[in-house]
Structures are given as C-alpha cells and as structure tokens.
C-alpha positions as CSV (number, residue, x, y, z in Angstrom):
1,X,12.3,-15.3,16.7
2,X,9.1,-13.5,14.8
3,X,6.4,-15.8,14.4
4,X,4.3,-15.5,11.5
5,X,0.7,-16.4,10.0
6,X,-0.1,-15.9,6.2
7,X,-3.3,-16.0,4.9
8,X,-5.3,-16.6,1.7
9,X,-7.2,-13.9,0.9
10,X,-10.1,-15.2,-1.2
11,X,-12.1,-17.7,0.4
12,X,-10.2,-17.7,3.6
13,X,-10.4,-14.3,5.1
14,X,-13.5,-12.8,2.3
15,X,-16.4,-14.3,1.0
16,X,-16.6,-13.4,-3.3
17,X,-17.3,-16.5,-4.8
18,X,-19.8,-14.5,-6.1
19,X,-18.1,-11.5,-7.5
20,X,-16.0,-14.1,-9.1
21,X,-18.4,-16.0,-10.8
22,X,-20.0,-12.9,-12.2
23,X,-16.6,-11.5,-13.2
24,X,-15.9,-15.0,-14.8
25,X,-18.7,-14.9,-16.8
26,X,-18.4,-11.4,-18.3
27,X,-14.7,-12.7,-19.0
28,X,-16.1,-15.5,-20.9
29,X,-19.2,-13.7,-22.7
30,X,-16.5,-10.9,-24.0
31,X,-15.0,-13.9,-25.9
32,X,-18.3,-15.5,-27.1
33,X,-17.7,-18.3,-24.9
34,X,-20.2,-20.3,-22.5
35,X,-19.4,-19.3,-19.3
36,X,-17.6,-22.2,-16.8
37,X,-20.0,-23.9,-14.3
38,X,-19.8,-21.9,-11.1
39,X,-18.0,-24.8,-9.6
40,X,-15.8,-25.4,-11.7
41,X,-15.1,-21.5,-11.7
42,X,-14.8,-22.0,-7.5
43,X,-12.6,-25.0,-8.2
44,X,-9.6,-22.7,-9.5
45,X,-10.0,-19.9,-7.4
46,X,-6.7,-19.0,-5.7
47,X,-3.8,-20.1,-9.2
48,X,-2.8,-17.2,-11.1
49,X,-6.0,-16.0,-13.7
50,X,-3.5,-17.4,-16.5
51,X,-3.4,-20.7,-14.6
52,X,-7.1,-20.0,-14.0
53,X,-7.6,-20.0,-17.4
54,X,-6.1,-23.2,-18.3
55,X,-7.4,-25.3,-16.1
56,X,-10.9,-24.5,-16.9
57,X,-9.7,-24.4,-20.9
58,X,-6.9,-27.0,-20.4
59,X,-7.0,-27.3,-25.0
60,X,-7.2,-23.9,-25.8
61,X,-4.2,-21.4,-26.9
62,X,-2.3,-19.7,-24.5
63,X,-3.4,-16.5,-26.1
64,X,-6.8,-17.0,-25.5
65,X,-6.0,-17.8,-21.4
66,X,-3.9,-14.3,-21.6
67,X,-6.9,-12.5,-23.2
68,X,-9.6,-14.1,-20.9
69,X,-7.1,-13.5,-17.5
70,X,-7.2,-9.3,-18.6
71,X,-11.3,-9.4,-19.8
72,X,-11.8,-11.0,-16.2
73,X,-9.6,-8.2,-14.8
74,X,-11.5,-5.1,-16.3
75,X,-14.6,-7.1,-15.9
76,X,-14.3,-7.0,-12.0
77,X,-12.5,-3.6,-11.8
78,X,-15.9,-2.3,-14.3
79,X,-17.9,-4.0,-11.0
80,X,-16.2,-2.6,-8.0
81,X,-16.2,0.8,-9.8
82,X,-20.3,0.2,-10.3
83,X,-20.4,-0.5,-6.5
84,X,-21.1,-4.5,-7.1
85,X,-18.5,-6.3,-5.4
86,X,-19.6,-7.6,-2.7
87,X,-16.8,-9.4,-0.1
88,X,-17.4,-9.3,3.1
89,X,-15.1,-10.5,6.0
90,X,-16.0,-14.1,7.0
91,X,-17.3,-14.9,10.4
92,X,-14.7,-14.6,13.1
93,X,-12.3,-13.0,11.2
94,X,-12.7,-10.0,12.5
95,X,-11.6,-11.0,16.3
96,X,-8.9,-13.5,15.2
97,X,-7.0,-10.9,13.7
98,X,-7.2,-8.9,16.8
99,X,-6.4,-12.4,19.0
100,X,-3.1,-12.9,16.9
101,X,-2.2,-9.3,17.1
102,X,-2.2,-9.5,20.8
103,X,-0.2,-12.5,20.9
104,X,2.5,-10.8,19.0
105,X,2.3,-13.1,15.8
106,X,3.0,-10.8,12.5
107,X,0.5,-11.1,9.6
108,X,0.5,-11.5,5.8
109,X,-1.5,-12.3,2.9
110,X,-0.6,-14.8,-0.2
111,X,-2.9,-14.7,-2.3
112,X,-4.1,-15.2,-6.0
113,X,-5.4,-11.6,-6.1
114,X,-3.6,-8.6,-8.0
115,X,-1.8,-6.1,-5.8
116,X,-4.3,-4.2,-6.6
117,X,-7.1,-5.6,-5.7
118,X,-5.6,-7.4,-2.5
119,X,-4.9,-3.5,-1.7
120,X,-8.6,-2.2,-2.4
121,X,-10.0,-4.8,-0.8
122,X,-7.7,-4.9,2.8
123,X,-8.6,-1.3,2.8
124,X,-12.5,-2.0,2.6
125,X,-12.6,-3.7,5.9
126,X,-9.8,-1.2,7.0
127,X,-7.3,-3.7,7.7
128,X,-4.7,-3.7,5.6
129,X,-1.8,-2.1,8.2
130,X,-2.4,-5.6,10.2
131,X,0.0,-7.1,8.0
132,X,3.5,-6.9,7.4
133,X,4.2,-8.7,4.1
134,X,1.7,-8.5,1.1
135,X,2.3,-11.1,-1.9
136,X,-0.3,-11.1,-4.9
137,X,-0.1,-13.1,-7.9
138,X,1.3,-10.5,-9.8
139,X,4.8,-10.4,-8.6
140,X,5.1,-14.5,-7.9
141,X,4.9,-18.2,-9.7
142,X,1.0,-18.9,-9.6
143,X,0.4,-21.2,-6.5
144,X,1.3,-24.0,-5.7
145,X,5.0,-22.6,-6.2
146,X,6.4,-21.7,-2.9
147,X,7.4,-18.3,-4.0
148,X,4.9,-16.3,-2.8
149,X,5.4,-17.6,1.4
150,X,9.5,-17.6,0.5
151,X,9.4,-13.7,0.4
152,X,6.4,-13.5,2.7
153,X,9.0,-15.1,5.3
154,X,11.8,-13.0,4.5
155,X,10.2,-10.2,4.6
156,X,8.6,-10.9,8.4
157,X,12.0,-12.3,9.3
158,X,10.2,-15.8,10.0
159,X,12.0,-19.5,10.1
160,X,9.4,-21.9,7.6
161,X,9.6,-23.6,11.4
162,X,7.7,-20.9,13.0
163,X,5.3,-19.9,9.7
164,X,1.4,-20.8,9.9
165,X,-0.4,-21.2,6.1
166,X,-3.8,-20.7,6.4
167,X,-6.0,-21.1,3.2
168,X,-8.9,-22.9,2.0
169,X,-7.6,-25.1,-1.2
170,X,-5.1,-27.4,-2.4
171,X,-2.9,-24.7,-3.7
172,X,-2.6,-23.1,-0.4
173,X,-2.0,-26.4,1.4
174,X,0.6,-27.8,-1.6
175,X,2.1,-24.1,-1.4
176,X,2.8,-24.4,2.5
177,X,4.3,-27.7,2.1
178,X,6.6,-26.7,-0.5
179,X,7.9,-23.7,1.5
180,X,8.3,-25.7,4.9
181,X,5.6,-23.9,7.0
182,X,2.2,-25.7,8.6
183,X,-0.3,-25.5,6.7
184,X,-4.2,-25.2,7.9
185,X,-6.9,-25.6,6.0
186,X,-10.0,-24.0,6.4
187,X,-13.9,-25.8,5.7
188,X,-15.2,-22.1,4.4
189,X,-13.8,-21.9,1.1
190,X,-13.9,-23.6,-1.5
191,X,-12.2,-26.8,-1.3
192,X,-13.5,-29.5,1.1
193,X,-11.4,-31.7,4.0
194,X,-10.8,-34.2,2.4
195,X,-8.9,-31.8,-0.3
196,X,-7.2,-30.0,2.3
197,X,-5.5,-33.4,3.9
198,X,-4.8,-34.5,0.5
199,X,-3.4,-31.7,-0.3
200,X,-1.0,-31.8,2.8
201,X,-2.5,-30.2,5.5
202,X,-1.2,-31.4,8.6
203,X,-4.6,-29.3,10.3
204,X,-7.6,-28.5,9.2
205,X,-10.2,-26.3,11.3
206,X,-13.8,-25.6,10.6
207,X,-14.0,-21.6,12.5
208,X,-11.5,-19.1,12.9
209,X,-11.8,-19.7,16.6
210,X,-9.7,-22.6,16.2
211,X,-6.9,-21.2,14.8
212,X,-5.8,-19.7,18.3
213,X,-5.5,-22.9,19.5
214,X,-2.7,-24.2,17.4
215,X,-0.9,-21.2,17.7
216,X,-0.4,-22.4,21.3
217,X,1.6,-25.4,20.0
218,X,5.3,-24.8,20.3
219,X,6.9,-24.1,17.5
C-alpha cells in the first residue's frame, strides 16, 4: 500500500505572502481599484484567483473577478520575469522532504497555484522530481472541493486511509476532510490554530520537524 503526503504549496512549503500582496495590488491598481488590506489579501490565499476574487469583492460582477484573476496573473509573471519574486523554502523544509523520501512515503502538491507557476517555482529550489502527483488550480474545483487530493491519490495509488494533508488554511484542512485523508495544519502560513482545528484538522504542528512524527502513527 503507497503511502502518500500532499502538500500546499503557498504558505506551507514557500514563504510569498509578499510576492502576493505586491501582485494583488498591481491586479487591483490595473482596474483603478484600492488595493485589499494585505490581510485580507493573506486571508484568501490558497482558493482559486476567481474565488480569490470574490471573496475579497463578494458584490462585484463576475466579470470583474475574471478580469482581476488574469491582471493578477501577468502582474506576477511581469515580476518573476523582472527577477522580484521572492519565495524561499520555509525552515525545515528542506530536510523533511529528504526524511519522508527515505521513509518511502510518495509526495505531491495541491495547491492554489497555476501549473505553471507550481512548475517554475518547484524548479527554483530544484525539487520538483520529489513528487509524484502535481495538482494546481487550473485543472480542479477551487479548494475546499476535494478534487484536487481525489486525483492526487489516484494518481500515487494511495487509500484516503493512508493520505497525509498538510497545509496552512481552512481550505486545506476543509479539502482533506472532504477527501478522507488527515489533515495537518501548519502555524507558518497564513491561517492561525484555532482556524486550522476549526476547519477540521485532526493535527496541527508548529515546525516541519513534527511532521515525522505522525507519520509514525499507523495508518
């Protein structure tokens, strides 16, 4: 039986709240908009950038979320092509991948990122061939639909049963729920503890050192 761990990508593995942000606000200065509160931008990172959108312009037309999700896209493309995005691996990541590797755990990634980007930015810390099933928010439902960790499953041959969900907000917890696996919840990113619980987290670990030690669990 293959035992698998999926991860977030943004806020989980990388830290680039700030790219974000930035990105966000170019998005929103395009349309002669204020830009959202940095929080509130941190508060919907890891939905789809149409769900984005609408949560942080719940009364607006869809059109204008459409718009705003592509002006955010060339926005951060225009500032990793300029050399400005910035998102580096967080602490510990680095050796945890390496720990689960060497316990014979397969790896993927969920995440709210295009395929794109998911792509340019594994291959930035040279670690995208660590993982045997890539899902982006391109090709799935927006989290919290269960979509994205259904195919990440089938893919690595997994049982919900023996799938880990590791991500740092509510999405990522409500999506692990909804698709049978555990789901963890990391203190990093950008939703708190209390969120993570809420959300359905049956663990929630402050460092990536303690990840290792629920694998141990039986499954």
């Amino acid at each position: 039986m293959n035992r698998l761990v999926v991860f977030d990508c943004d806020g989980t593995l990388v830290d680039s709240q700030a790219n974000i942000v930035r990105a966000m606000e170019i998005a929103f200065d395009i349309h002669r908009l204020p830009p959202p509160d940095p929080h509130a931008t941190r508060r919907v990172v890891g939905l789809s950038l149409v769900q984005a959108m609408c949560a942080l312009l719940p009364d607006n037309d869809p059109a204008l979320h459409e718009a705003l999700a592509e002006s955010y896209k060339r926005a951060f493309q225009t500032l990793r092509a300029d050399g400005h995005v910035n998102e580096p691996l967080f602490p510990g990541i680095a050796r945890l991948l390496d720990e689960i590797d060497a316990r014979g755990w397969l790896m993927g990634v969920a995440t709210g990122k295009s395929n794109r980007g998911l792509g340019l930015c594994l291959a930035h810390h040279g670690i995208g061939s660590r993982f045997v099933t890539l899902q982006t928010a391109d090709r799935h439902p927006s989290k919290p639909h269960p979509a994205m960790l259904n195919a990440a499953m089938a893919e690595a041959g997994a049982t919900p049963q023996a799938t880990l969900m590791i991500g740092d907000t509510s999405f990522d917890m409500a999506m692990g729920c909804a698709a049978g696996a555990r789901s963890v919840g990391v203190t990093w990113g950008y939703h708190d503890a209390h969120e993570l619980h809420e959300a359905g987290a049956q663990y929630v670990i402050d460092t990536a050192d303690a990840l290792i030690a629920l694998m141990e669990e039986p499954v």
